[in-house]
KOLFI-955451 format. One record per residue (C-alpha): chain; residue in one letter; x, y, z; residue number from 1. Coordinates in Angstrom, 3 decimals. Example, Ala and Ser with C-alpha at 12.3 -4.5 7.8 and 13.67 -1.06 7.14 Angstrom:
BEGIN
{node "A","A",{12.300,-4.500,7.800},1}
{node "A","S",{13.670,-1.060,7.140},2}
# end
This chain:
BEGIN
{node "A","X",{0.000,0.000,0.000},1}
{node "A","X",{3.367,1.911,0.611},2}
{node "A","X",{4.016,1.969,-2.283},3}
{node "A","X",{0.694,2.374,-3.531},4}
{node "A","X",{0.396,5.848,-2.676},5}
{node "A","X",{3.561,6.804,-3.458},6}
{node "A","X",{3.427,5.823,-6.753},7}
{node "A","X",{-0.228,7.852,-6.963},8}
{node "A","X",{1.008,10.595,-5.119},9}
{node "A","X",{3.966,11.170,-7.974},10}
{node "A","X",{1.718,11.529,-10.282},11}
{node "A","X",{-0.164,14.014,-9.008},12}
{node "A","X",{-4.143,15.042,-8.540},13}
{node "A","X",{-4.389,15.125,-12.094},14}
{node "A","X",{-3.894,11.743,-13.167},15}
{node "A","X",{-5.848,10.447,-10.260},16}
{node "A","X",{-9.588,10.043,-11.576},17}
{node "A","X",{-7.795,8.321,-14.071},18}
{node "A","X",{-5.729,5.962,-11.998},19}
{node "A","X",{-9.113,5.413,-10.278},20}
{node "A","X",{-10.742,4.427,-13.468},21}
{node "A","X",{-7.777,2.014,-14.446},22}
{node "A","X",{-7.814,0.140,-11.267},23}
{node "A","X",{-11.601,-0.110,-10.175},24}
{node "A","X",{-12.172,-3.220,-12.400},25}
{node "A","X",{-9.615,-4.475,-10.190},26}
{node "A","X",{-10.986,-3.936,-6.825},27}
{node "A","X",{-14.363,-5.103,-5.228},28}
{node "A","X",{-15.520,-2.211,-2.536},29}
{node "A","X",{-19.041,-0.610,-1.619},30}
{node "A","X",{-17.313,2.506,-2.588},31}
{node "A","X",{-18.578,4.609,-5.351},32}
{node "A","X",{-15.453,5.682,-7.746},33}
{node "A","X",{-16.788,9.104,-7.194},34}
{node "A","X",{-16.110,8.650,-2.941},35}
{node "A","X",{-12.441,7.064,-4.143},36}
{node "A","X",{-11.503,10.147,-5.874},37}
{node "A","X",{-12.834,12.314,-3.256},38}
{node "A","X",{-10.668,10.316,-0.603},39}
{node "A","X",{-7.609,9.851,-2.682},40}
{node "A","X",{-7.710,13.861,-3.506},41}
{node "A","X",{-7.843,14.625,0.428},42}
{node "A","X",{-5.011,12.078,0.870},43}
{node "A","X",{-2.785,13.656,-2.295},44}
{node "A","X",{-3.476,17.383,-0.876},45}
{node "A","X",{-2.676,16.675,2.880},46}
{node "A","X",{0.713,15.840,1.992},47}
{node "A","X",{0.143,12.206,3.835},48}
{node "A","X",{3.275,10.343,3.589},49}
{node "A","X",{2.980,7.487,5.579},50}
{node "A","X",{0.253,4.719,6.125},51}
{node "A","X",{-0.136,2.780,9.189},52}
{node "A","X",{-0.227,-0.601,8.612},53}
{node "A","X",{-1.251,-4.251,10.417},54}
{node "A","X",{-1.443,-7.705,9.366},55}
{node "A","X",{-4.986,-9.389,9.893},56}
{node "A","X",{-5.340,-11.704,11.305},57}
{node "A","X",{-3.176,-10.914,13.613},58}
{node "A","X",{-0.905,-13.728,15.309},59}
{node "A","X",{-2.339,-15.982,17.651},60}
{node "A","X",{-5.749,-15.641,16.574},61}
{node "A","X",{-5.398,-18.029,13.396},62}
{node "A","X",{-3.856,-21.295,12.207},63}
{node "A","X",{-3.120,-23.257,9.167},64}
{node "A","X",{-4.695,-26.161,8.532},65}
{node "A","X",{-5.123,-28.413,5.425},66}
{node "A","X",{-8.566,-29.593,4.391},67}
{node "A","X",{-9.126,-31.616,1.152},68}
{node "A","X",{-5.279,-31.225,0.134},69}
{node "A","X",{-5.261,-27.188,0.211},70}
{node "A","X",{-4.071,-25.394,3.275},71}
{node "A","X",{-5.822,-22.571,4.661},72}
{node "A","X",{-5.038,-19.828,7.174},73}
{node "A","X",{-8.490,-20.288,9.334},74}
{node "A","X",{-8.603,-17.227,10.939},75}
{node "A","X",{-10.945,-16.577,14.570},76}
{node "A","X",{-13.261,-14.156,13.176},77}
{node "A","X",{-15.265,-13.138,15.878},78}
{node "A","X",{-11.521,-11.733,17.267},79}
{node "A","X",{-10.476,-10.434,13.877},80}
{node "A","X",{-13.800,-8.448,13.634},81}
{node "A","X",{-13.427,-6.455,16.955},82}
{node "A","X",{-9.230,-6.358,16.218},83}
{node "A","X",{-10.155,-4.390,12.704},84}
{node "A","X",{-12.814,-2.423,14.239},85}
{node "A","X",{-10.214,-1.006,17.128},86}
{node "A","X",{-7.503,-0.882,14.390},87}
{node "A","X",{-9.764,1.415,12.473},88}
{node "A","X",{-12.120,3.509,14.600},89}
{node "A","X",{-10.338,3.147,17.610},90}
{node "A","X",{-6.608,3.290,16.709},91}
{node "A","X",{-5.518,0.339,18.941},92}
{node "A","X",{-3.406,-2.557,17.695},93}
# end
């Protein structure tokens, strides 16, 4: 996501609605392109240089396990819920 942003943020507000429009097909989000651009302008005008970043889920509240020949990280999502939520709204890790 790093670098991400500062690849968008190189090339400037202009390019973005069109950076939007390349990637969208991409992506799978309740947000309207419209509330992306919006966003990504306020990010590329506040001069944000860093993003805060975590891994979910986090460790300890997942394991791998093979079913049918394919392993899967099974995560506890009851945990992983509330551990987003603080990440997010809260800003606890």
């Amino acid at each position: 996501m790093s670098l991400i942003s500062a690849k968008v943020q190189s090339l400037g507000l202009a390019k973005f609605p069109s950076v939007v429009s390349e990637l969208l097909p991409y992506t799978e989000t309740s947000l309207s392109s419209m509330d992306i651009i919006k966003l990504g302008a306020k990010m590329l005008t506040s001069n944000i240089t860093t993003l805060e970043q975590e891994r979910f889920p986090m460790d300890g509240y997942s394991e791998g396990k093979t079913i049918d020949k394919v392993w899967y990280l099974v995560a506890d999502m009851k945990s992983t819920i509330t551990q987003l939520h603080n990440f997010i709204y809260k800003d606890i890790k």
